[in-house]
Structure formats: structure tokens, C-alpha cells
TIRO-2110 file (N, C-alpha, C; in Angstrom, 1 decimal):
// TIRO-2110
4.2, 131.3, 178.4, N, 1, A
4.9, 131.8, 179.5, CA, 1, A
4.0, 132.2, 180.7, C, 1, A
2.9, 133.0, 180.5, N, 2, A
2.0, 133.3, 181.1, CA, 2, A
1.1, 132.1, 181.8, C, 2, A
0.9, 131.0, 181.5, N, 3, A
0.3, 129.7, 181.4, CA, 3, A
1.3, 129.1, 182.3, C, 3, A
2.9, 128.9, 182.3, N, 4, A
3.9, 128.4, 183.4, CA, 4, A
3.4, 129.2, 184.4, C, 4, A
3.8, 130.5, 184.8, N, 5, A
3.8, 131.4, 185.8, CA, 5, A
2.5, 130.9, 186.6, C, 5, A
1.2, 131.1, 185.6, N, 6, A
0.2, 130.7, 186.8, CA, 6, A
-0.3, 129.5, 187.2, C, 6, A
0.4, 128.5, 186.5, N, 7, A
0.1, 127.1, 187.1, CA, 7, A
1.1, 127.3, 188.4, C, 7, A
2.6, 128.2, 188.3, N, 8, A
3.5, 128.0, 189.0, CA, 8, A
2.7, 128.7, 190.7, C, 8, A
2.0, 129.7, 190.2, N, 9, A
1.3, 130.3, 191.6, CA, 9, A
0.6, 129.9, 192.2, C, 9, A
-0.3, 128.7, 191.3, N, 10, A
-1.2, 127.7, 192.0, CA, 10, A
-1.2, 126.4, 192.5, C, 10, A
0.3, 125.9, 191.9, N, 11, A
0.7, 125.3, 192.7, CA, 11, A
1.5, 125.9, 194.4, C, 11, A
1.8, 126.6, 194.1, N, 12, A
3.1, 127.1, 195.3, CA, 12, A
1.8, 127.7, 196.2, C, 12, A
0.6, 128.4, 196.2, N, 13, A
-0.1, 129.0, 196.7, CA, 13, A
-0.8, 128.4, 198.3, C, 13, A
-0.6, 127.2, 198.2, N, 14, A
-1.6, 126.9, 198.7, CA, 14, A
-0.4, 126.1, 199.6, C, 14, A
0.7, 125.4, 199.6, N, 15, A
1.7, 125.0, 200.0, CA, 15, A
2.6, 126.1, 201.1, C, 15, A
2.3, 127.8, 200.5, N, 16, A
3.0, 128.5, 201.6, CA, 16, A
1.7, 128.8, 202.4, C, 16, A
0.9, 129.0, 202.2, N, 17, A
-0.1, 129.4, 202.7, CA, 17, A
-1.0, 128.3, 204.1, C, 17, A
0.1, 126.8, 203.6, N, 18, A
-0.6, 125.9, 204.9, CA, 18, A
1.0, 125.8, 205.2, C, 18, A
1.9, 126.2, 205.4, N, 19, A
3.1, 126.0, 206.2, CA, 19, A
3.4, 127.1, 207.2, C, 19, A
2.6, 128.4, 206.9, N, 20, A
2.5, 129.1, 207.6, CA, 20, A
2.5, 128.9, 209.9, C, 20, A
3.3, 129.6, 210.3, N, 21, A
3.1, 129.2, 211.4, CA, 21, A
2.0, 129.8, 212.1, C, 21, A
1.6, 129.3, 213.1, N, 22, A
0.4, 130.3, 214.0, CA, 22, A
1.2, 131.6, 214.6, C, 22, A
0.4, 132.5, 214.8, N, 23, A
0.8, 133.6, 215.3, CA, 23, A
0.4, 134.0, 216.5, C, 23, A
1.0, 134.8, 217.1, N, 24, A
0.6, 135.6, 218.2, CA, 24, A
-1.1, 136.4, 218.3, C, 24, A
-0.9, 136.8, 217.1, N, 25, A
-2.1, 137.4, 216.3, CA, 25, A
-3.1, 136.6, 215.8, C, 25, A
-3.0, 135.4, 215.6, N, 26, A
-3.9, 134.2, 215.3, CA, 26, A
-4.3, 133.5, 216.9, C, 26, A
-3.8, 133.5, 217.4, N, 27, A
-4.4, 133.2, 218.3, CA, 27, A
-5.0, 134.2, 219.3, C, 27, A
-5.0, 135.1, 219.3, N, 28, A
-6.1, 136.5, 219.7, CA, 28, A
-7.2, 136.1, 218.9, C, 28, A
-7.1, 135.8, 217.2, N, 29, A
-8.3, 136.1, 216.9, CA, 29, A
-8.9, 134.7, 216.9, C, 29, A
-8.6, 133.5, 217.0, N, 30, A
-9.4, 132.2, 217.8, CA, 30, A
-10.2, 132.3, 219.2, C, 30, A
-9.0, 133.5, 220.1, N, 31, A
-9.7, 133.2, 221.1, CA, 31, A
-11.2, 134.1, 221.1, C, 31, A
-11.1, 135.8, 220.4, N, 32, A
-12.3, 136.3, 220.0, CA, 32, A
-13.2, 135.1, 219.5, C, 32, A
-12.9, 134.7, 218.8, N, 33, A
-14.4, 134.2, 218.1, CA, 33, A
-14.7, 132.5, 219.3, C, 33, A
-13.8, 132.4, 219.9, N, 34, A
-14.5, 131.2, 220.9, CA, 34, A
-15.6, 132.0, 222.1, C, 34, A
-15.3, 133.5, 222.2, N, 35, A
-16.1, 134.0, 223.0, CA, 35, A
-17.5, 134.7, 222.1, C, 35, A
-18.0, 134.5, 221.4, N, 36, A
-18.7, 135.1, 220.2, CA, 36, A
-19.4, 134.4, 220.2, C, 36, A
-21.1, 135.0, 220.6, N, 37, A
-22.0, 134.5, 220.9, CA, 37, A
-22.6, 134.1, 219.4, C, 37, A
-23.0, 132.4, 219.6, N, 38, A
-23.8, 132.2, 217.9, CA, 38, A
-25.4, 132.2, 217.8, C, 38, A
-25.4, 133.1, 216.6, N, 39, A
-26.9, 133.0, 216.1, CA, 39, A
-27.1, 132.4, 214.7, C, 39, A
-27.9, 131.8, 214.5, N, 40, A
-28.3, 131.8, 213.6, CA, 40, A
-29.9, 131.7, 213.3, C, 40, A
-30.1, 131.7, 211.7, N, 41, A
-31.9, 131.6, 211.2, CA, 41, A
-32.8, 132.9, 211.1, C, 41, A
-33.6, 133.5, 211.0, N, 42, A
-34.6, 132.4, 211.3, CA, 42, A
-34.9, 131.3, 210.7, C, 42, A
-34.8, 129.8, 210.8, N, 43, A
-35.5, 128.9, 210.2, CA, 43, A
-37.1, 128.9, 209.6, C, 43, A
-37.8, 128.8, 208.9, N, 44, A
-39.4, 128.6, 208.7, CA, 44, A
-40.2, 127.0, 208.2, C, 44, A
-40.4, 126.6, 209.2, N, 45, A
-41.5, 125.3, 208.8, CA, 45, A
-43.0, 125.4, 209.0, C, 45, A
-43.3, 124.8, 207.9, N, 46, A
-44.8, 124.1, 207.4, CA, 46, A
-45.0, 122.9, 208.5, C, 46, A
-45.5, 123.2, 209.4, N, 47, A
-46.1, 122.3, 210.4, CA, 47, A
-47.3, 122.1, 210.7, C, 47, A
-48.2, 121.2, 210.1, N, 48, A
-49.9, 120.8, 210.4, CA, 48, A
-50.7, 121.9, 209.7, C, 48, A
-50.1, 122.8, 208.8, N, 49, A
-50.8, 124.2, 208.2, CA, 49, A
-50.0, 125.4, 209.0, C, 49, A
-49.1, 125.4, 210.4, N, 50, A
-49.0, 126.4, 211.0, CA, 50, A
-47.3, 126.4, 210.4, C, 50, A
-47.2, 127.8, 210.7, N, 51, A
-45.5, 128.3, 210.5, CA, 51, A
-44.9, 128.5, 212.0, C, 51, A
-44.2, 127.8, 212.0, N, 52, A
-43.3, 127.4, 212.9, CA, 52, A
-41.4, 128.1, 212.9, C, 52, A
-41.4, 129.3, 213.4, N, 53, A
-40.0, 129.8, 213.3, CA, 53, A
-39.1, 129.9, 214.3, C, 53, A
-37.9, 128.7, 214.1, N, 54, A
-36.8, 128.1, 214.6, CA, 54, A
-35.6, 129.5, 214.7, C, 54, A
-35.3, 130.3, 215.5, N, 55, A
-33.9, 130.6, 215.7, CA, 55, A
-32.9, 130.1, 216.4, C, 55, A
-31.8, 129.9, 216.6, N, 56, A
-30.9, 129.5, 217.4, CA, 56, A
-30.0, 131.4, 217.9, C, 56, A
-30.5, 131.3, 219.5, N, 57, A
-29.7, 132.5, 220.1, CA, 57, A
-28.3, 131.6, 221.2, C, 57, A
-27.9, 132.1, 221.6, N, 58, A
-26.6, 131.5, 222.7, CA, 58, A
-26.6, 130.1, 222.9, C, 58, A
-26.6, 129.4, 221.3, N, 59, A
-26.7, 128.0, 220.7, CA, 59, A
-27.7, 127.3, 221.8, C, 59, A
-29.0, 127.6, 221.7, N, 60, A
-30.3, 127.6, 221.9, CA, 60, A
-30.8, 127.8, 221.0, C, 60, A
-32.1, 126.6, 220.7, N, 61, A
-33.1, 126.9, 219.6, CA, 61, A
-34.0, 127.6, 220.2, C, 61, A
-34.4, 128.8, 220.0, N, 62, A
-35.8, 129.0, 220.4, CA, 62, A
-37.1, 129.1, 219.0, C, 62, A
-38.3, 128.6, 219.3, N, 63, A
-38.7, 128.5, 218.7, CA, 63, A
-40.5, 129.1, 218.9, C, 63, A
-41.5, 129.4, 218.1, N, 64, A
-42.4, 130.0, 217.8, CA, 64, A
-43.5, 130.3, 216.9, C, 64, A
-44.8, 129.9, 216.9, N, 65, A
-45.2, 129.8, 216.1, CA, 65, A
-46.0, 131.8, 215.3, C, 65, A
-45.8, 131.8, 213.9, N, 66, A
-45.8, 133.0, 213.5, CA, 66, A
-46.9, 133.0, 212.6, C, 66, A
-48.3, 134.1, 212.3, N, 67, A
-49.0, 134.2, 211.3, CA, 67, A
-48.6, 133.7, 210.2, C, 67, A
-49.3, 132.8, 209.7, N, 68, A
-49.0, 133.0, 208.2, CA, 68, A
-49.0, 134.2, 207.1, C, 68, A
-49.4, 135.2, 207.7, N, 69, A
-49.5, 136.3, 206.5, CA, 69, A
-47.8, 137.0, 206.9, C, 69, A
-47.1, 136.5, 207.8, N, 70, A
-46.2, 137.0, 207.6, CA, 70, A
-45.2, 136.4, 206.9, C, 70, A
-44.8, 135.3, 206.1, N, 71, A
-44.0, 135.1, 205.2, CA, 71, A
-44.8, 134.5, 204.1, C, 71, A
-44.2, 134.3, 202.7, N, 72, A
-45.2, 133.7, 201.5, CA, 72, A
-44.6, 132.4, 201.9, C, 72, A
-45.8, 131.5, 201.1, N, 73, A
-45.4, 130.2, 201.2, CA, 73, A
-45.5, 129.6, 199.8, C, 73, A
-46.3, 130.5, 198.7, N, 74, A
-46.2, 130.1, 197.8, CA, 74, A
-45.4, 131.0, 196.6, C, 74, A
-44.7, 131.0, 195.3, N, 75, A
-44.3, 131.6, 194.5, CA, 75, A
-44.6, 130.9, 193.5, C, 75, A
-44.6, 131.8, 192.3, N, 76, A
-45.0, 132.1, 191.1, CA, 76, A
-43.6, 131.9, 190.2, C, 76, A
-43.1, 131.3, 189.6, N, 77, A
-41.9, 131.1, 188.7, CA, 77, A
-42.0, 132.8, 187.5, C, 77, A
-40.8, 133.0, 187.4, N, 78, A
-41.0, 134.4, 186.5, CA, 78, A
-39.8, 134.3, 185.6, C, 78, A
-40.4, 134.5, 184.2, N, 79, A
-39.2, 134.0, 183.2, CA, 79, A
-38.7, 135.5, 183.1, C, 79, A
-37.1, 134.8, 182.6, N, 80, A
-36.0, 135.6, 182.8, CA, 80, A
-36.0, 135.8, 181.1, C, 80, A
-35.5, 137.2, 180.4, N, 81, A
-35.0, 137.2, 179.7, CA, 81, A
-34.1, 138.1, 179.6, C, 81, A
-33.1, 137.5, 177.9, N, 82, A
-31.7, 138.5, 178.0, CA, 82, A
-31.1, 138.4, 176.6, C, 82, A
-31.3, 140.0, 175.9, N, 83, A
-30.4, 140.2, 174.7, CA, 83, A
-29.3, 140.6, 174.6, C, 83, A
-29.2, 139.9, 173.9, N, 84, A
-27.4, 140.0, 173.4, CA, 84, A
-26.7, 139.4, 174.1, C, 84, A
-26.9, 138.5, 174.8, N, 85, A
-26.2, 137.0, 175.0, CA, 85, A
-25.9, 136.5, 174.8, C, 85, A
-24.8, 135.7, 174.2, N, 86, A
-24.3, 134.5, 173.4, CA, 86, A
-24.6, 133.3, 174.5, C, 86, A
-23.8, 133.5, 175.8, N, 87, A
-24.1, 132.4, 176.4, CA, 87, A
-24.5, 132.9, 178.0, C, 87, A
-24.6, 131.7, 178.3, N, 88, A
-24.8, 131.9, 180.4, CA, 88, A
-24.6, 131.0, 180.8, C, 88, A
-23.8, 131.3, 181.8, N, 89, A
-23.5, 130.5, 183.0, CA, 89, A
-24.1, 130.5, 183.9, C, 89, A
-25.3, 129.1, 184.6, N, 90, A
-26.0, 129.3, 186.1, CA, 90, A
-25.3, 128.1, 186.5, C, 90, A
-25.2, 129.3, 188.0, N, 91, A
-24.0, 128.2, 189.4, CA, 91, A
-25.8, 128.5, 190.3, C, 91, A
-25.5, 127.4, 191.2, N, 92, A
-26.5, 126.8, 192.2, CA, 92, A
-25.8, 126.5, 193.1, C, 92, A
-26.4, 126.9, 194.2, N, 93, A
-26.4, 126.2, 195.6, CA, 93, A
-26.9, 125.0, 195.8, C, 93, A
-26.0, 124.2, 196.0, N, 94, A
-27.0, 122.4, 196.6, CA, 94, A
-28.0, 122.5, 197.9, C, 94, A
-27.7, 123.4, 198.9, N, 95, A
-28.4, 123.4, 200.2, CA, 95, A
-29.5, 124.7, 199.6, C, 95, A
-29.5, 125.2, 198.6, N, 96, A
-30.8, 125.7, 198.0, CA, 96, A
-30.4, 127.1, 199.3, C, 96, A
END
């Protein structure tokens, strides 16, 4: 019974949820975020030995080169352990 009900909400969920009309209120908050300045990064590249840091401010890259003592470039792997675990689940990011 339990098993109907929530196939029945997962189907139906996503069917009211895109028939939905736009609102008065939906469109205030599109127009907010069309005015919303984008940043992103900082980015870091290995360039010829030098570190090279990419931000994007008012969708402009600006870009700069930065000491290397200020970010690591290299890491050390460190094992994980864990008792009383039967099992584990590891999820991953593809874009790392």
C-alpha cells in the first residue's frame, strides 16, 4: 500500500509541478536575478611553472598571476578508515 502511494507521488509530482503557471511573483524573481551581478572562481592554473588565477567579476575574466606558496599543488593521499561498517556508499562528482 505504502509502495502504490509513493510511486503514485512520483509520478504525479513532477506533472503538477511543470503545469504550474508563471506568476506575478515568478516573474519579480527572474527579473532580480537578470539584474545580479555574476561571479565566479577563483579558477587556478599550472602555467610554464607559474600559478595563474582566473576569476570572472561582471562576466569578465580577470586574471593574475599569484605566488606559488599561496595554494598547494601537491597532495599526499590519506587512508580512510571505519569500524563498524557493514557497507559504504561513495557518490563522486564527474567535474571533480
Amino acid at each position: 500500500m505504502n509502495k502504490t502511494i509513493f510511486s503514485l507521488i512520483l509520478f504525479l509530482a513532477p506533472i503538477l509541478l511543470l503545469s504550474q503557471e508563471e506568476t506575478y511573483s515568478d516573474s519579480i524573481a527572474e527579473a532580480a536575478i537578470d539584474t545580479l551581478q555574476f561571479y565566479d572562481g577563483p579558477y587556478i592554473f599550472i602555467n610554464e611553472g607559474k600559478l595563474i588565477e582566473k576569476t570572472v567579476v561582471n562576466e569578465k575574466v580577470m586574471m593574475k598571476e599569484v605566488p606559488m606558496a599561496d595554494y598547494p599543488i601537491e597532495f599526499k593521499p590519506e587512508k580512510s578508515t571505519y569500524k563498524n561498517v557493514p557497507k559504504i556508499a561513495a557518490l563522486s562528482d564527474i567535474h571533480g
